[in-house]
Structure formats: structure tokens, C-alpha cells
The first five atom37 places (N, CA, C, CB, O) and aatype in JSON, in Angstrom:
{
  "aatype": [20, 20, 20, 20, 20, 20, 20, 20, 20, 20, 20, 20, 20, 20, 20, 20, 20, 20, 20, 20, 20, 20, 20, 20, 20, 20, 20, 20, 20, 20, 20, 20, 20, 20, 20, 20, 20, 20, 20, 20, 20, 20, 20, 20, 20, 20, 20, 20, 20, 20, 20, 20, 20, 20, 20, 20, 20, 20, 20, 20, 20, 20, 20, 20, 20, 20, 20, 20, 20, 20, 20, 20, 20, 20, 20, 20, 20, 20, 20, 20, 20, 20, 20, 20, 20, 20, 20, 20, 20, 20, 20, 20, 20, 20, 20, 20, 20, 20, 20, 20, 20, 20, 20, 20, 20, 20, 20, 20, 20, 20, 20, 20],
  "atom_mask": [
    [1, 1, 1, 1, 1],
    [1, 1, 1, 1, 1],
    [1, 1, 1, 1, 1],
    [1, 1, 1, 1, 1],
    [1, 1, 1, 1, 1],
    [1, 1, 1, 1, 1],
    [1, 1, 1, 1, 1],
    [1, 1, 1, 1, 1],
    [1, 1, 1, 1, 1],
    [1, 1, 1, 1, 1],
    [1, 1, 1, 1, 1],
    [1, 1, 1, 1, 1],
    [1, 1, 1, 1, 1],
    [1, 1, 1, 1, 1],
    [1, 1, 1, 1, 1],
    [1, 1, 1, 1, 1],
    [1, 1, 1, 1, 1],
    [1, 1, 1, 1, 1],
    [1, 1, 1, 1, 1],
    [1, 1, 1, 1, 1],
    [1, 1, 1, 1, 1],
    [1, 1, 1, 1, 1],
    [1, 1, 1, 1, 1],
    [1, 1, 1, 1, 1],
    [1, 1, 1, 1, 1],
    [1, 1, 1, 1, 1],
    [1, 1, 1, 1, 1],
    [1, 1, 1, 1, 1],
    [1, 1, 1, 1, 1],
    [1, 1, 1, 1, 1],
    [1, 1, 1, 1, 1],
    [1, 1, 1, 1, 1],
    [1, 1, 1, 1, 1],
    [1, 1, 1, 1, 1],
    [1, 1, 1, 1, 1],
    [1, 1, 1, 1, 1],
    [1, 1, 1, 1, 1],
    [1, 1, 1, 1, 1],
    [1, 1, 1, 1, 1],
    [1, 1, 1, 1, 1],
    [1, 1, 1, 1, 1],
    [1, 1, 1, 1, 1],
    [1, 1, 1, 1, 1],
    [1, 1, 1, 1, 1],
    [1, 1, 1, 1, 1],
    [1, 1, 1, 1, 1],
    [1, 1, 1, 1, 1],
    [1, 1, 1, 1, 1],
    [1, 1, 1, 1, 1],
    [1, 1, 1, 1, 1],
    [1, 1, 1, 1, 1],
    [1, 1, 1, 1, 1],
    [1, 1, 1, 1, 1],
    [1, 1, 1, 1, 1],
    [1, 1, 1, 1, 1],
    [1, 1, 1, 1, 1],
    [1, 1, 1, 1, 1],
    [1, 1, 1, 1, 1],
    [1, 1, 1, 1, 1],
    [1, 1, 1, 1, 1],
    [1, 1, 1, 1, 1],
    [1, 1, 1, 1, 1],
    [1, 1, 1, 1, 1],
    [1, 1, 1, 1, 1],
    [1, 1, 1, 1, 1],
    [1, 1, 1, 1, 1],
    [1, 1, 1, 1, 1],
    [1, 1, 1, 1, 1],
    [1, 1, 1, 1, 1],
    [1, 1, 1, 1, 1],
    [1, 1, 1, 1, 1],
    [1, 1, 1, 1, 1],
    [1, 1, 1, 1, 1],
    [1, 1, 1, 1, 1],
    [1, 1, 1, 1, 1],
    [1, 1, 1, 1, 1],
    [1, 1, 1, 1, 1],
    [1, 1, 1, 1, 1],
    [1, 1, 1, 1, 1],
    [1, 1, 1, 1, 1],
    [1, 1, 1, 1, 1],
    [1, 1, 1, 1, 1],
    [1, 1, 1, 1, 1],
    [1, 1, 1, 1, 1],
    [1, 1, 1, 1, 1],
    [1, 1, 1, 1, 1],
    [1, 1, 1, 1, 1],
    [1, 1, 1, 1, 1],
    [1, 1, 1, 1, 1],
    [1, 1, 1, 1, 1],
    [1, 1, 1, 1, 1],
    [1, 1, 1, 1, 1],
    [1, 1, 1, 1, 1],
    [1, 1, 1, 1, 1],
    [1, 1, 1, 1, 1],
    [1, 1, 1, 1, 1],
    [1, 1, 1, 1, 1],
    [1, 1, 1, 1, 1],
    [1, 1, 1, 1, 1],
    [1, 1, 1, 1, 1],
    [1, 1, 1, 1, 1],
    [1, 1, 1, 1, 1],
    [1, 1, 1, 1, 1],
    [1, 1, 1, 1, 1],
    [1, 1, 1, 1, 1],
    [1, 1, 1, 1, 1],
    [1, 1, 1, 1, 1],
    [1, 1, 1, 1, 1],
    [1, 1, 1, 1, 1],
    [1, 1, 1, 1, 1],
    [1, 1, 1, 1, 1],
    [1, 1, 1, 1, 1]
  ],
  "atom_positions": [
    [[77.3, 70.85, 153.91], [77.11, 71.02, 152.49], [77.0, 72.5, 152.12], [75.87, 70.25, 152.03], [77.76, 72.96, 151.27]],
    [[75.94, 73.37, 152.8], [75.73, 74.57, 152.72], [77.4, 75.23, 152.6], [74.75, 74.99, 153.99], [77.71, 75.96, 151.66]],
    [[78.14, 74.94, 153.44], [79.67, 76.16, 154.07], [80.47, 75.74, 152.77], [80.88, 75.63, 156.08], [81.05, 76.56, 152.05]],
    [[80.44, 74.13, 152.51], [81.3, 74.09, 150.81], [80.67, 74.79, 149.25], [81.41, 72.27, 150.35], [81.25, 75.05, 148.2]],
    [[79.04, 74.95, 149.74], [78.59, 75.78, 148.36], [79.22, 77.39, 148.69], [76.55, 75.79, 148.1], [79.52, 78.09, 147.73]],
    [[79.37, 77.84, 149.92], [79.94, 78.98, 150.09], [81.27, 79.67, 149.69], [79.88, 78.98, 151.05], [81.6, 80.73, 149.16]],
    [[82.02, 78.32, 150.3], [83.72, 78.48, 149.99], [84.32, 78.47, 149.17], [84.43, 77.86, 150.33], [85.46, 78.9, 149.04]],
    [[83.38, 77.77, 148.18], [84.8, 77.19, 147.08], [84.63, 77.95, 145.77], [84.78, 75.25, 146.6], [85.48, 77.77, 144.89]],
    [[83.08, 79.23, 145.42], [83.12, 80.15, 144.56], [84.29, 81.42, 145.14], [81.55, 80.59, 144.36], [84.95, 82.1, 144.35]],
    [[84.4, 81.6, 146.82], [85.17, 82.44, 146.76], [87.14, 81.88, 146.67], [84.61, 83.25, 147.99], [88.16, 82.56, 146.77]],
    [[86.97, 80.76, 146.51], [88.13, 80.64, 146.35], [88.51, 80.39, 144.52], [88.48, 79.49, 147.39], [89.41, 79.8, 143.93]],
    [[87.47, 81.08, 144.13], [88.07, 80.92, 143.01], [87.88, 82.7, 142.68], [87.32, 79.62, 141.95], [88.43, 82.78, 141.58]],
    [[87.56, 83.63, 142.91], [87.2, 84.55, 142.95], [88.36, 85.34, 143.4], [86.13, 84.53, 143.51], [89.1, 86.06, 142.73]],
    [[88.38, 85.01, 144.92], [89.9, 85.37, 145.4], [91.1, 85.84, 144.83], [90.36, 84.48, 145.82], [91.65, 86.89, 145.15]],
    [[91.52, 85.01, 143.92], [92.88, 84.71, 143.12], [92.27, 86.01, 141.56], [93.11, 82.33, 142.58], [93.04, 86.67, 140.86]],
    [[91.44, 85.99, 141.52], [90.6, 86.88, 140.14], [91.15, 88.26, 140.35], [88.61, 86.99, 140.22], [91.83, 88.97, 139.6]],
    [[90.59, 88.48, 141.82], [90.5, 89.88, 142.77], [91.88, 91.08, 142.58], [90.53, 89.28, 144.59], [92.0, 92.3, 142.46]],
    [[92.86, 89.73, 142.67], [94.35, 90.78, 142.25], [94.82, 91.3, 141.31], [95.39, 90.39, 142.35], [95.65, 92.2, 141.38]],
    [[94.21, 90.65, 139.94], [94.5, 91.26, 138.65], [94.94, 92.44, 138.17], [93.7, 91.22, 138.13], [95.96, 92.79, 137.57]],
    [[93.76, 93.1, 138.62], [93.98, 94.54, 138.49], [95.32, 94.93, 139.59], [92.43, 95.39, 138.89], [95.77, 96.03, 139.28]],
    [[95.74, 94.57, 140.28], [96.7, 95.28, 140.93], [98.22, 94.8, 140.37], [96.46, 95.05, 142.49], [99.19, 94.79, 141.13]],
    [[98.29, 94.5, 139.29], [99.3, 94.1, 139.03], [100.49, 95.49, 138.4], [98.87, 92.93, 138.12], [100.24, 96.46, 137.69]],
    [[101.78, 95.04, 139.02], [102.35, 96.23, 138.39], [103.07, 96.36, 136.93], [103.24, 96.62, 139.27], [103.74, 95.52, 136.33]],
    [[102.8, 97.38, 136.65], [103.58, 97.45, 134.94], [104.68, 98.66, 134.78], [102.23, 97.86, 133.54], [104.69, 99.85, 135.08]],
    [[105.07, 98.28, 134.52], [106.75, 99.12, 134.14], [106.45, 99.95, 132.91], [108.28, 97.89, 133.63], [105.85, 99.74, 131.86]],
    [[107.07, 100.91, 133.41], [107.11, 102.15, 132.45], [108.24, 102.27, 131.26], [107.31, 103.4, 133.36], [109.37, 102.38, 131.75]],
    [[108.23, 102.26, 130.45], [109.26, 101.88, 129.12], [109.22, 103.44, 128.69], [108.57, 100.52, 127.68], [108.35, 104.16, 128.21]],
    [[110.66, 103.63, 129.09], [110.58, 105.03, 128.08], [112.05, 104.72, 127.16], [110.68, 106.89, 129.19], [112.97, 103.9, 127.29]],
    [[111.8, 105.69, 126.29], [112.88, 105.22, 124.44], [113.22, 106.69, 124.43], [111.72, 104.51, 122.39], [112.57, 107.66, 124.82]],
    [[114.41, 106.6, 123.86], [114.83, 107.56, 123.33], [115.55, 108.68, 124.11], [113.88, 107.91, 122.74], [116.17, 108.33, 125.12]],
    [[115.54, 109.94, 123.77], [116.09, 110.99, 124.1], [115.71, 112.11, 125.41], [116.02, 111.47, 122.99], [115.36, 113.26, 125.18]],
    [[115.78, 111.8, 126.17], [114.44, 112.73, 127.75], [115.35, 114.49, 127.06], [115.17, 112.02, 130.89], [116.47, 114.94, 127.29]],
    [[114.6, 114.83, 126.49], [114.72, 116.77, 126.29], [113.68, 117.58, 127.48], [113.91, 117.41, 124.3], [112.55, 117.17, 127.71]],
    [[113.99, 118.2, 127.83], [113.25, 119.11, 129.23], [113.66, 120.32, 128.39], [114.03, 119.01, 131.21], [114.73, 120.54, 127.82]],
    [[112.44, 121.12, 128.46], [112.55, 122.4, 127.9], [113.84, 123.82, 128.08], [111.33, 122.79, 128.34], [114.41, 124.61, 127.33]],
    [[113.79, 123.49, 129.53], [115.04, 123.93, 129.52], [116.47, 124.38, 128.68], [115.18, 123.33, 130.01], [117.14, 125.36, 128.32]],
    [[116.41, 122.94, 128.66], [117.87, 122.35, 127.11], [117.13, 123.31, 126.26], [117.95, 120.11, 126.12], [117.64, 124.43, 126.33]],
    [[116.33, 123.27, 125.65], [115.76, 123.58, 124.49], [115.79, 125.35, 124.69], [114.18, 122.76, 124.32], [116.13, 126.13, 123.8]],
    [[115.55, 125.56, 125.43], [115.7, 126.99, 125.35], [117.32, 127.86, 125.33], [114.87, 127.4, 126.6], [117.58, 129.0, 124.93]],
    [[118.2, 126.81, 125.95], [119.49, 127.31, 125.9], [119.59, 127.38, 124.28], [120.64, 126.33, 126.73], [119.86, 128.58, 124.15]],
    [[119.54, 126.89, 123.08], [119.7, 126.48, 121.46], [119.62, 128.22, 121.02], [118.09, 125.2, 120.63], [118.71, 128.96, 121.4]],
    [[120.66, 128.59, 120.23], [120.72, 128.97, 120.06], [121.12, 129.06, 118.3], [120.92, 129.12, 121.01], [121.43, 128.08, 117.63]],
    [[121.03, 130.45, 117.79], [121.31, 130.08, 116.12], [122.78, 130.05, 116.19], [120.73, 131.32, 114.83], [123.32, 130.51, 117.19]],
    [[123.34, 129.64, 115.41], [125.03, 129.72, 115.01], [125.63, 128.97, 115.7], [125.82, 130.99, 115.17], [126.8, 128.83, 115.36]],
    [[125.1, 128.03, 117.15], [125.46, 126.94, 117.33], [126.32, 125.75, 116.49], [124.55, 126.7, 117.6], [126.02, 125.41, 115.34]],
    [[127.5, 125.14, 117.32], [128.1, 123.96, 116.38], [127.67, 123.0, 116.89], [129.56, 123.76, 116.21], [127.26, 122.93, 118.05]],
    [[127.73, 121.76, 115.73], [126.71, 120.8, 116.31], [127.52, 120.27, 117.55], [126.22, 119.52, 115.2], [126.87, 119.69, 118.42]],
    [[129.14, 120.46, 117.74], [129.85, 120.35, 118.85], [129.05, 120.61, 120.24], [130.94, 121.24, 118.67], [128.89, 119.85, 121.19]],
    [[128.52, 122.18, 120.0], [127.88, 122.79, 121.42], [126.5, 121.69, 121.72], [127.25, 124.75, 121.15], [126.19, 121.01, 122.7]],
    [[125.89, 121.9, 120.4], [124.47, 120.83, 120.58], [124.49, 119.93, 120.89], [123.74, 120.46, 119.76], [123.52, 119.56, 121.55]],
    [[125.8, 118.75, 120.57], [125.99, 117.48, 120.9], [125.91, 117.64, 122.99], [127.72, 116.92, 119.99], [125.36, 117.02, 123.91]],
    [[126.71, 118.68, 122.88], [127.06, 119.25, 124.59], [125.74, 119.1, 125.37], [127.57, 121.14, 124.73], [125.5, 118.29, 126.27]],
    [[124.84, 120.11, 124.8], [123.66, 120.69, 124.98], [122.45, 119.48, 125.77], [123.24, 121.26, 123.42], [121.97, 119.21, 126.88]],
    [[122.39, 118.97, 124.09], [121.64, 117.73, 124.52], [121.81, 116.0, 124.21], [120.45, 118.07, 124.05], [120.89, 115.17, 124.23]],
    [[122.97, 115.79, 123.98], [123.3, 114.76, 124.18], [123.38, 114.18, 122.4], [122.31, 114.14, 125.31], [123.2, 114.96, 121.47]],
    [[123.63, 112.99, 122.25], [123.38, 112.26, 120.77], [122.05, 112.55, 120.13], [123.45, 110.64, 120.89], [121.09, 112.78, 120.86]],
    [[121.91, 112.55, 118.78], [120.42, 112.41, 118.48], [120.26, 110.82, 118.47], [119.94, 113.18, 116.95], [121.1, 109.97, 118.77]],
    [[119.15, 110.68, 118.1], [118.39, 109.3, 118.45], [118.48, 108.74, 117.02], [116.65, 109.45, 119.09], [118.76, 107.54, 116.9]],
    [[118.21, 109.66, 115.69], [118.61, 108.6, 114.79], [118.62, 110.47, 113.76], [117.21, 106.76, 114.4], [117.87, 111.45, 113.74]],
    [[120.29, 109.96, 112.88], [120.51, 110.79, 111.67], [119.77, 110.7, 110.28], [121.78, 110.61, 111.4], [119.54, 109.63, 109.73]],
    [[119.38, 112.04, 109.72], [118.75, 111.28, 108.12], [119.97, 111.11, 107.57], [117.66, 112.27, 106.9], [121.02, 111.76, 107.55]],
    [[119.42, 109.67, 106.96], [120.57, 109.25, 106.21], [120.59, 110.05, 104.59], [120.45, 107.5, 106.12], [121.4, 109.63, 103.77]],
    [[119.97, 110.84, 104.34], [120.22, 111.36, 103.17], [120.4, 112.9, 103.48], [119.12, 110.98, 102.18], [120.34, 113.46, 102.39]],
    [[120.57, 113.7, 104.33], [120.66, 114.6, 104.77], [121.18, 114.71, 106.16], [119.74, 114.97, 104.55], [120.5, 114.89, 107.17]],
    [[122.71, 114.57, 106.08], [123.49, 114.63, 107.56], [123.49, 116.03, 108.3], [125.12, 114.24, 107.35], [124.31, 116.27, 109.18]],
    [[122.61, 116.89, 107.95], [122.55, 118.19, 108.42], [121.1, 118.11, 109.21], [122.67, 119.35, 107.15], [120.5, 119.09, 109.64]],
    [[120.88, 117.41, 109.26], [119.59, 117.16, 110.1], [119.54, 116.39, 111.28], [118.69, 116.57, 109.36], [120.08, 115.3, 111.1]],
    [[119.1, 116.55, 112.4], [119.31, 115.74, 113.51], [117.74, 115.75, 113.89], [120.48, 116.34, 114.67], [116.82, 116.54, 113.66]],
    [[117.84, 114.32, 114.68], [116.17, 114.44, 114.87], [116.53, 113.64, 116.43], [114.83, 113.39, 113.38], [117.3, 112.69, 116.62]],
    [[115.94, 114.15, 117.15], [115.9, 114.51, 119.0], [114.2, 113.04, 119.12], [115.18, 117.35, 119.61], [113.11, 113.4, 118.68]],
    [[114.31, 112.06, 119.53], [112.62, 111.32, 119.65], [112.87, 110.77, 120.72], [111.94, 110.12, 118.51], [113.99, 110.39, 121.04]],
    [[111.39, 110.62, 121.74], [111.22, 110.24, 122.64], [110.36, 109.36, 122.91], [111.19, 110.93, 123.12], [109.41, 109.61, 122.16]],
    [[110.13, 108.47, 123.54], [108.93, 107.66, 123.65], [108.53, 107.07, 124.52], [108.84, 106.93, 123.04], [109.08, 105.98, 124.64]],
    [[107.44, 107.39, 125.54], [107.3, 106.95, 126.68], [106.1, 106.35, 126.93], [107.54, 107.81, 127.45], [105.04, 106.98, 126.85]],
    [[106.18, 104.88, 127.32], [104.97, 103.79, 127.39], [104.3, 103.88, 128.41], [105.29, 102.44, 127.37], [103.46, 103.09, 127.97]],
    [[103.85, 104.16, 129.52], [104.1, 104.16, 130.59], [102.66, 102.81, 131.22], [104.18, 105.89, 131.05], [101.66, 102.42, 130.61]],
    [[103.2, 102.4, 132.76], [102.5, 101.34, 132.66], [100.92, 101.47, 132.99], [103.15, 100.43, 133.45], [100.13, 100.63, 133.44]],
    [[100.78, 102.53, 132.68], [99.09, 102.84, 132.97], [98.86, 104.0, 132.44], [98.54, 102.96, 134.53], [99.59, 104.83, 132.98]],
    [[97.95, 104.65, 131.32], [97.56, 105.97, 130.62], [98.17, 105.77, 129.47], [97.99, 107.34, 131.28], [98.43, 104.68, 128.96]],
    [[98.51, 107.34, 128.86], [98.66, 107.24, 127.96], [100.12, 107.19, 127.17], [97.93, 107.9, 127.8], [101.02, 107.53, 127.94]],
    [[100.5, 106.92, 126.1], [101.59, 107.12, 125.4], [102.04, 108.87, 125.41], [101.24, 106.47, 123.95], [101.39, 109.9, 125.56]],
    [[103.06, 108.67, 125.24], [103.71, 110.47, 125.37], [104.75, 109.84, 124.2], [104.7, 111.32, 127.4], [105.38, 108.78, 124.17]],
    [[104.65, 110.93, 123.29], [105.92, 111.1, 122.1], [106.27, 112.26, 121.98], [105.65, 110.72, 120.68], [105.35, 113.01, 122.3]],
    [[107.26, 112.85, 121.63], [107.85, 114.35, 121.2], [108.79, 113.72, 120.62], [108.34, 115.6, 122.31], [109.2, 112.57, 120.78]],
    [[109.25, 114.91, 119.63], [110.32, 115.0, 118.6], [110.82, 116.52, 118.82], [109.73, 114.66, 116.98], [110.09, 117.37, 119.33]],
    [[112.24, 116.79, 118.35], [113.03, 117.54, 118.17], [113.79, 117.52, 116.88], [113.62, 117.46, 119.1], [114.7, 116.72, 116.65]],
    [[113.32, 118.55, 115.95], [114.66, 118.54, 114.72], [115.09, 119.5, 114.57], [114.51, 118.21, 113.34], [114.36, 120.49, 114.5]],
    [[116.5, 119.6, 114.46], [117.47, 120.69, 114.28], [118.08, 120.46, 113.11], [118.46, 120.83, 115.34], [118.46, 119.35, 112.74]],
    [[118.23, 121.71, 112.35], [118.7, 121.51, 111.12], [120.32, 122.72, 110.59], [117.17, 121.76, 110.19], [120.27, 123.92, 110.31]],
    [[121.22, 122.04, 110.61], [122.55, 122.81, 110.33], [122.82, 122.99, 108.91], [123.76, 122.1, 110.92], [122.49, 122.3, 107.94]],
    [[123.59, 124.24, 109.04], [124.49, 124.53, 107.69], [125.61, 125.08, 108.08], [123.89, 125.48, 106.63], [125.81, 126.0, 108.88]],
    [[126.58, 124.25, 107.23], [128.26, 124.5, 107.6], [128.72, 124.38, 108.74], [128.78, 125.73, 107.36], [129.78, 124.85, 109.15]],
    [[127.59, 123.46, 109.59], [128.0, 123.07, 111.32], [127.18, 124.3, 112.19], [130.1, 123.22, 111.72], [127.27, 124.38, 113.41]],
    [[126.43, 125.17, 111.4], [126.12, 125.99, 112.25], [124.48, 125.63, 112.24], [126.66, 127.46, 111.88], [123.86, 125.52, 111.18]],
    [[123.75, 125.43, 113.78], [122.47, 125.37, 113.39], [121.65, 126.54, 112.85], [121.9, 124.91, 114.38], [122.02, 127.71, 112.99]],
    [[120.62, 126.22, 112.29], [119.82, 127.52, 111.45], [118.49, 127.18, 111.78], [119.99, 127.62, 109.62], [117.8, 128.03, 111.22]],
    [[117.6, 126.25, 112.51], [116.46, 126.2, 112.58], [116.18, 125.02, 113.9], [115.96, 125.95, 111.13], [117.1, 124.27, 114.23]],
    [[114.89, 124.96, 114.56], [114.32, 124.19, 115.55], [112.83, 123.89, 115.22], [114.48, 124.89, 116.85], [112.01, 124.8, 115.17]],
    [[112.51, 122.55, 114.99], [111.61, 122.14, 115.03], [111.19, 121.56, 115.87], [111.51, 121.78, 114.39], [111.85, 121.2, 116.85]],
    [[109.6, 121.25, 115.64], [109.07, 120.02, 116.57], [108.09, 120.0, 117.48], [109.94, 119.57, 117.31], [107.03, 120.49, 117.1]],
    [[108.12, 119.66, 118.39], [107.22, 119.79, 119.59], [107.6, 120.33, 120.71], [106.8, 118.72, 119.98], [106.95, 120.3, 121.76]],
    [[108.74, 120.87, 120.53], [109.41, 121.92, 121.59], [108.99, 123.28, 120.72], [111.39, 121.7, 121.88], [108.96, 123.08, 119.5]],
    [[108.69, 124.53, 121.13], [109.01, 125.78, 120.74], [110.36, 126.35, 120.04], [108.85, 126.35, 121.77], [111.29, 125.56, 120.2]],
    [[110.67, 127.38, 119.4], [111.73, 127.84, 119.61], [111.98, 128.66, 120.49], [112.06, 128.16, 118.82], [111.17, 129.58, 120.6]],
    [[113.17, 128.62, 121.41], [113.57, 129.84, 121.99], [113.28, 131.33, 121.5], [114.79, 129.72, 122.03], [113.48, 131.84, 120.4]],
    [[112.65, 131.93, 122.86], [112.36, 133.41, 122.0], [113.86, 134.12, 121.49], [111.47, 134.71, 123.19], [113.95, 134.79, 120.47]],
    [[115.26, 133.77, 122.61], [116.06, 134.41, 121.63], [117.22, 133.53, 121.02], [116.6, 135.62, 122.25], [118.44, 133.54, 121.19]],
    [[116.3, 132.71, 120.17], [116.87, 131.97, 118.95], [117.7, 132.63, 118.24], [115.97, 131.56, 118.06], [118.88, 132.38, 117.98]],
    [[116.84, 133.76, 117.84], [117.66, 134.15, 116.5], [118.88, 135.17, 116.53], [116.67, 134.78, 115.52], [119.62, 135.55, 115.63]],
    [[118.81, 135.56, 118.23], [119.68, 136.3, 118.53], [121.13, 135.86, 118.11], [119.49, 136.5, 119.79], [121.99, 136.61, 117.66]],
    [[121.26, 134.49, 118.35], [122.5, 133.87, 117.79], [123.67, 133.81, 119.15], [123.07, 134.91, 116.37], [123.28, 134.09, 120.28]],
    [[124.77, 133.52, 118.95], [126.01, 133.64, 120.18], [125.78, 134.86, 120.76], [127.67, 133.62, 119.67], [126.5, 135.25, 121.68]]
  ]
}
């Protein structure tokens, strides 16, 4: 009687125990920018070179096609959320500005 009052709380305990070890997948969205990219940007850029540079943007303003916006989003399966954004903003195809959560290049403004 005693060995079944013993056994049968840890067999329910047992199966409890693994919970925490369960694995979770990391979901990342959007655009991966590494500073790097970001520092090559230069002013007078065409959005040709930028498209080159760093790939599609993630979503155009629709009321302002001179704007590109760079978003990232990473879930990951334990900690915290990570977001950054990137906006670049053109005139006449040429970029003129860098926003966001990247820096600008120190020689941005140097141009080509």
C-alpha cells in the first residue's frame, strides 16, 4: 500500500517535469538589414542601386511612392521581441534621406 501512495503522485508529476523544456521556433518577418548594408547608402543613390543594396522593401506608402520603408520582426522562441525599421526617402529616383533605427552613414552626404 505504502510503494502505490509513493508511485502514482510521481507518475503524474513526471509527465509535468518536461514542460518547460519544450522547444519554440523563432519567427522572424520581414526584411534582415545588418548595418553593414546600411552604411554602404549613399545620397544620390537610384532606387535601382537600393533595390541592389538591400533587397525589396517590405511594404510601399501608398500615398507617397517615394518612400520605402525597410521592417523587421523577430519573435523569437524565448526573450524578447526585436523590431527595427528603415525609411528611405527619394526624389526624382535619387535617395535624399535615411531614417529609422539604423544610423546614417557618416559619409551619407558625400553622395556617389
Amino acid at each position: 500500500m505504502q510503494l502505490k501512495t509513493l508511485i502514482l503522485p510521481l507518475l503524474f508529476t513526471i509527465p509535468l517535469a518536461g514542460c518547460g523544456l519544450v522547444y519554440k521556433v523563432d519567427i522572424p518577418q520581414g526584411n534582415y538589414i545588418e548595418a553593414k548594408q546600411v552604411a554602404q547608402l549613399r545620397q544620390g543613390m537610384s532606387q535601382e542601386q537600393v533595390r541592389f543594396l538591400l533587397g525589396n522593401p517590405m511594404s510601399l506608402d501608398g500615398f507617397n511612392h517615394d518612400r520605402w520603408v525597410y521592417l523587421y520582426y523577430l519573435k523569437p522562441g524565448r526573450g524578447k521581441v526585436e523590431q527595427k525599421q528603415l525609411i528611405l526617402d527619394f526624389t526624382n529616383d535619387a535617395l535624399i534621406s535615411v531614417t529609422g533605427d539604423y544610423p546614417a552613414p557618416a559619409a551619407f552626404e558625400q553622395g556617389l
